[in-house]
N, C-alpha and C positions, 0 to 999 in steps of 0.2 A: 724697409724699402728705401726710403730717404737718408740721404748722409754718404759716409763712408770716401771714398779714395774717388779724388776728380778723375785722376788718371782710367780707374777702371770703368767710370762713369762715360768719360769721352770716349776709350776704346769700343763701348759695347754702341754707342750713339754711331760715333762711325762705321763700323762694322754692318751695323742694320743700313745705313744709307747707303752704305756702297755693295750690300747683298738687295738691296731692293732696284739696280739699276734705271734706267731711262724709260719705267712705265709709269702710268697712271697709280697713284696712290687710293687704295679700299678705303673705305672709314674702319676698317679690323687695324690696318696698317697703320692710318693716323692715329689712333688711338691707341699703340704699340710706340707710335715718333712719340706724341706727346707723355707720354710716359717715362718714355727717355730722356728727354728734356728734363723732365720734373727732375727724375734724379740724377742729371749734370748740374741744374739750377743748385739743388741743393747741398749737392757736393762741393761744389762752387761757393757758395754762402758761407761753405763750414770753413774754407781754408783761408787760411791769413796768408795777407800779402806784405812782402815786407816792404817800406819805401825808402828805398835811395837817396843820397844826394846827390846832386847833380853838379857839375861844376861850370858856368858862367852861369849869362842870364838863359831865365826860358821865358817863351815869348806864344804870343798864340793859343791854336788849340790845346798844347803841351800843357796849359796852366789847368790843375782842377783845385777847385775852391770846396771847403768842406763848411756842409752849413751848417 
């Protein structure tokens, strides 16, 4: 269940949001979302991100510090 391809992970999360339109959410349903979540989170988790260089200064929110 967990892992695998963020790509199909997002597709299937959006999919269900925008099959579930402008009603009121069941708890069947939330617990269908957060299931989907789980497997974006983890799909998420699994993919490397690569990081850039950037060229001047960065300044602001832009800076994240690794602790």
């Amino acid at each position: 269940m967990y892992g695998g391809s963020i790509d199909q992970a997002n597709a299937a999360l959006r999919a269900y949001v925008q099959e579930h339109g402008d009603r009121p959410w069941t708890a069947e349903e939330l617990a269908e979302l957060a299931r989907l979540r789980a497997r974006w989170t983890a799909a998420a988790r699994g993919t490397r991100v690569g990081i850039r260089p950037v060229s001047g200064p960065v300044m602001g929110a832009a800076v994240v510090t690794a602790a």
